[in-house]
C-alpha positions in Angstrom: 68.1 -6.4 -123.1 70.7 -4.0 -122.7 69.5 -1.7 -119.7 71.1 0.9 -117.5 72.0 1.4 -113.7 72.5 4.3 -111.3 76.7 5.3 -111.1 77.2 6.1 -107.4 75.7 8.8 -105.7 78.8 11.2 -105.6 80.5 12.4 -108.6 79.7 10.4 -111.8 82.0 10.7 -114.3 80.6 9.6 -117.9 82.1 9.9 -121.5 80.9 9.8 -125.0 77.6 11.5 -125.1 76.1 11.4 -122.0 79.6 13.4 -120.9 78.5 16.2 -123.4 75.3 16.4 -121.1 72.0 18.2 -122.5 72.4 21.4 -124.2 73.3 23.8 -121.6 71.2 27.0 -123.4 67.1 27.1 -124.1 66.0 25.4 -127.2 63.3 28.0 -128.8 61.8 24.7 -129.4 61.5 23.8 -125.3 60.4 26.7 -123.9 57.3 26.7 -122.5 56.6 23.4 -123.4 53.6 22.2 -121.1 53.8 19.8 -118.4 53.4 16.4 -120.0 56.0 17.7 -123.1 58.4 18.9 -120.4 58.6 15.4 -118.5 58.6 13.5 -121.5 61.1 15.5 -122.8 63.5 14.7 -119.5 62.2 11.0 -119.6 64.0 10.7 -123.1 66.9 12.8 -122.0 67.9 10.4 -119.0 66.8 7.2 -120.6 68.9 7.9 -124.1 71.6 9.0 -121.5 71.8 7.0 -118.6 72.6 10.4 -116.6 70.9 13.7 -116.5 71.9 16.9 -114.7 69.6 19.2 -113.3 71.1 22.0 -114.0 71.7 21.3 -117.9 68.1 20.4 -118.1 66.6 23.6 -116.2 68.8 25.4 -118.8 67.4 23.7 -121.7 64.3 23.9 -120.9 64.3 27.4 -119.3 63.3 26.5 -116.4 64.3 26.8 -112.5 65.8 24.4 -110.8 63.3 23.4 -108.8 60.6 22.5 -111.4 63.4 20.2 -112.5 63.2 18.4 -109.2 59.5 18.4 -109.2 59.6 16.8 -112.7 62.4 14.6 -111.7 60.2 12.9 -108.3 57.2 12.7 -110.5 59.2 10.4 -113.2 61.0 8.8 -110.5 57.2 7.3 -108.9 56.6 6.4 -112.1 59.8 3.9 -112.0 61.6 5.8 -115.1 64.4 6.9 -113.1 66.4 7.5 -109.7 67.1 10.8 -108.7 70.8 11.0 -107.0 72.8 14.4 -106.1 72.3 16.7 -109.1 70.6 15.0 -111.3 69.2 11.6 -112.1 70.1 8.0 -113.7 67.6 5.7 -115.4 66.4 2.5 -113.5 67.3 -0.6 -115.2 63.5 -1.0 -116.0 63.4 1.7 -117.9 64.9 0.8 -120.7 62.7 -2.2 -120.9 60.0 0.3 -121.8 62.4 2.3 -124.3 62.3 1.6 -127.7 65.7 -0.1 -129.2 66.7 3.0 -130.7 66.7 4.9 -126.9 68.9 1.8 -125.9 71.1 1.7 -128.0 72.1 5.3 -127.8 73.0 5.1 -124.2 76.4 4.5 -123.5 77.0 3.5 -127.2 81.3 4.3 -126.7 81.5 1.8 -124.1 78.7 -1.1 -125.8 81.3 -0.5 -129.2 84.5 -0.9 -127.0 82.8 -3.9 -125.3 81.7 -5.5 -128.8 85.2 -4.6 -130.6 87.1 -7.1 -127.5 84.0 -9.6 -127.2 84.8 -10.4 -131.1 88.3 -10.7 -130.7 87.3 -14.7 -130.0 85.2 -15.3 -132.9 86.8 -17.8 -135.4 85.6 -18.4 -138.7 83.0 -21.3 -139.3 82.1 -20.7 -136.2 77.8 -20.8 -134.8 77.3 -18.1 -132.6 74.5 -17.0 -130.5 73.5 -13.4 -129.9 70.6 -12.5 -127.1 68.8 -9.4 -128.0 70.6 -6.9 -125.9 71.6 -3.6 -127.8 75.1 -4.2 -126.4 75.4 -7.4 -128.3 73.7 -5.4 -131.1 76.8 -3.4 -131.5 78.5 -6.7 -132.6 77.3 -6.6 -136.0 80.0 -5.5 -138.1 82.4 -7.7 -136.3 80.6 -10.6 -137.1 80.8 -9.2 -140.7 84.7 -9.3 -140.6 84.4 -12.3 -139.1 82.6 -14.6 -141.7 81.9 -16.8 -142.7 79.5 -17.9 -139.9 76.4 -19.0 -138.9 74.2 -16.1 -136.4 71.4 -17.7 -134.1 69.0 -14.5 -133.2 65.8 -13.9 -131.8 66.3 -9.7 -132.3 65.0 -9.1 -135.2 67.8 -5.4 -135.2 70.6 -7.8 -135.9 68.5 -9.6 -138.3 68.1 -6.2 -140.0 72.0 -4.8 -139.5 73.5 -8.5 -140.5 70.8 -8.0 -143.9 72.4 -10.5 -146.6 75.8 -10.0 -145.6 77.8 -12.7 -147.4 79.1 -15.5 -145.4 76.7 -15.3 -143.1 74.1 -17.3 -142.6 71.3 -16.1 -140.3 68.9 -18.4 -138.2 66.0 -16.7 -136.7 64.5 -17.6 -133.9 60.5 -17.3 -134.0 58.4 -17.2 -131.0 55.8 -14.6 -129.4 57.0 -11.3 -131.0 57.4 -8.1 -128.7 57.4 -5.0 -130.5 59.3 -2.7 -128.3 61.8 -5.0 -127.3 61.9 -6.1 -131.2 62.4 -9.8 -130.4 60.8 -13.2 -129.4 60.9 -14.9 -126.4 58.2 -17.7 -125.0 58.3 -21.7 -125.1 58.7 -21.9 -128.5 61.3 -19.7 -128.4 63.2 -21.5 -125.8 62.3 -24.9 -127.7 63.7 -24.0 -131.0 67.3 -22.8 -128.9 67.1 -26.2 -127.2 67.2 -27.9 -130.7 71.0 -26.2 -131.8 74.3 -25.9 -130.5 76.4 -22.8 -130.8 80.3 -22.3 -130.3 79.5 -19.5 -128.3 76.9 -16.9 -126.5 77.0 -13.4 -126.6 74.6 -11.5 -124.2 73.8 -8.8 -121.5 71.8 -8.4 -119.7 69.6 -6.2 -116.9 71.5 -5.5 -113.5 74.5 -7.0 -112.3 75.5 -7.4 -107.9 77.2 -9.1 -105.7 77.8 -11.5 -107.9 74.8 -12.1 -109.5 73.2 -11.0 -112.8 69.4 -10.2 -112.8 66.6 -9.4 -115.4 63.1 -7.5 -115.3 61.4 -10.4 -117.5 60.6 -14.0 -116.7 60.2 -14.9 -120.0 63.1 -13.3 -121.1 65.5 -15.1 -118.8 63.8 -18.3 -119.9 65.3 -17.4 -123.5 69.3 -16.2 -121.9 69.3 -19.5 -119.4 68.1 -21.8 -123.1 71.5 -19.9 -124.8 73.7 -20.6 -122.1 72.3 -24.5 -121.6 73.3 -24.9 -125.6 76.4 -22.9 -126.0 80.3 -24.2 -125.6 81.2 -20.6 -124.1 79.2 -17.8 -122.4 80.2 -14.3 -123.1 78.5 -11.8 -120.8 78.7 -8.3 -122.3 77.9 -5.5 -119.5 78.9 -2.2 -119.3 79.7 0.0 -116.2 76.1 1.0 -115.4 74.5 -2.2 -114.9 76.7 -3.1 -111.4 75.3 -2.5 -108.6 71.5 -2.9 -109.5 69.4 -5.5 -108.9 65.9 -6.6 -111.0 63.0 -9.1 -110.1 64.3 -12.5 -111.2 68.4 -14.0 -110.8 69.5 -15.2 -114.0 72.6 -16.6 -113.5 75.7 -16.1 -111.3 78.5 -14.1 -112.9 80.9 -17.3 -112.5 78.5 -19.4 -114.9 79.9 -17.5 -117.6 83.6 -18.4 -119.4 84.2 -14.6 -119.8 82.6 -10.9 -118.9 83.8 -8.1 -120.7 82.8 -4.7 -119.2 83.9 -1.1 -119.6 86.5 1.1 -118.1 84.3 2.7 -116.2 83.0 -0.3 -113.9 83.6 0.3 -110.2 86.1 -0.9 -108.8 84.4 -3.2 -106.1 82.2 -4.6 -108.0 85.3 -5.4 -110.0 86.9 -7.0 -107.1 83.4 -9.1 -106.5 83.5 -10.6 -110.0 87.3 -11.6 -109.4 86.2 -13.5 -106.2 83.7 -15.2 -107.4 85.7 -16.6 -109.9 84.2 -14.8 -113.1 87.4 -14.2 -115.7 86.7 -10.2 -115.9 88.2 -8.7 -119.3 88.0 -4.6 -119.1 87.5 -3.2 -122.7 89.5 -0.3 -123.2 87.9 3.1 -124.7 89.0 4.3 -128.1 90.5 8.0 -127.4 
């Protein structure tokens, strides 16, 4: 699942919405919201985001500075977010707990760029497998153009967005059904992969360093590993904000993979990592 990293702790520079920031003056609606409104209101703020600044939340909210901060450290025990120099990214975790709607919204330029060069290999006829990460979510009207084809799926989003497009032919995976995540993952999950063959795999996934990618769920790295195991290629779809984190469990090294397409915003050493471990590194350029 597609999930979101801390830039480095200097000046982050960020485009599409999370550039445009929170409103910078008082909602009538957020003022003097109470406590648990107030955080929950900057929980959704940074986890839609993937970046918010103090300063643009005190504003909005119409409050100082400092309340911000004291909101910001009570959300950051919780494991929502990490608080960096003026302001605060979401931890990778957090959009674990974020419905598929907050995750797809953040960094949804750079998913779409990602998606638009990613589909540049599909050929027709083709099987594909798609994991049930929001960036490989955005792939859906390129598979469209791309029919006909056959779409192996356990996220039941793409099931929904691919509807009875025709020419393509959707297998759904069953399995023990998550309702926040909006997919299914467990052994008969990963059986029912183990049973097909697909041209090619495109997924995400949590956190991305030195080298190695990582995920927040067991089960769900059962279901990625089953992909990769039955697929001809491996796409890994990751944008910018996923390098330099680290979750629980490894699920693969970045050099298992035929291809990795990431964003223009990606730093520069992790860049330099990917290319020395042997990953072939495609940057997707942003439309302007």
């Amino acid at each position: 699942m597609g999930e979101l990293g801390a830039p480095a702790a200097g000046d982050v520079e960020l485009s599409g919405e999370a550039a445009a920031g929170v409103s910078r003056e008082p909602s009538g609606e957020l003022v003097g919201l109470g406590l648990g409104e107030r955080r929950e209101f900057i929980r959704r703020e940074v986890v839609k985001r993937g970046f918010a600044r103090i300063d643009d939340l005190a504003r909005a909210l119409g409050v100082s500075a400092m309340t911000v901060h004291r909101d910001l450290d009570a959300l950051a025990e919780e494991g929502w977010l990490t608080k960096i120099r003026g302001g605060a990214t979401a931890n990778p975790s957090a959009l674990l707990e974020a419905g598929v709607r907050e995750r797809s919204a953040a960094l949804s330029a750079e998913k779409e760029a990602i998606a638009a060069r990613a589909a540049r290999s599909l050929s027709r006829g083709q099987t594909v497998f798609v994991d049930d990460s929001t960036t490989a979510l955005a792939l859906h009207p390129h598979l469209t153009a791309a029919a006909p084809l056959t779409v192996v799926t356990n996220f039941f989003p793409l099931v929904r967005a691919l509807g009875a497009t025709k020419g393509i032919e959707t297998l759904v995976l069953g399995g023990r059904y998550h309702p926040l995540q909006e997919a299914c993952s467990g052994l008969q999950t990963t059986d029912a992969i183990r049973r097909l063959h697909a041209d090619v795999l495109f997924m995400s996934t949590t956190a991305v360093s030195g080298g190695a990618c990582y995920h927040r769920s067991e089960e769900t790295v059962a279901v990625k590993r089953a992909f990769m195991e039955c697929a001809s290629r491996s796409v890994l779809l990751v944008d910018h904000a996923k390098f330099g984190r680290r979750a629980p469990h490894l699920l693969a090294s970045v050099e298992a993979f035929d291809q990795v397409i990431t964003d223009e915003g990606v730093d520069e050493e992790e860049l330099a990592t990917l290319r020395e471990r042997g990953a072939g590194v495609e940057i997707a350029p942003m439309s302007r």
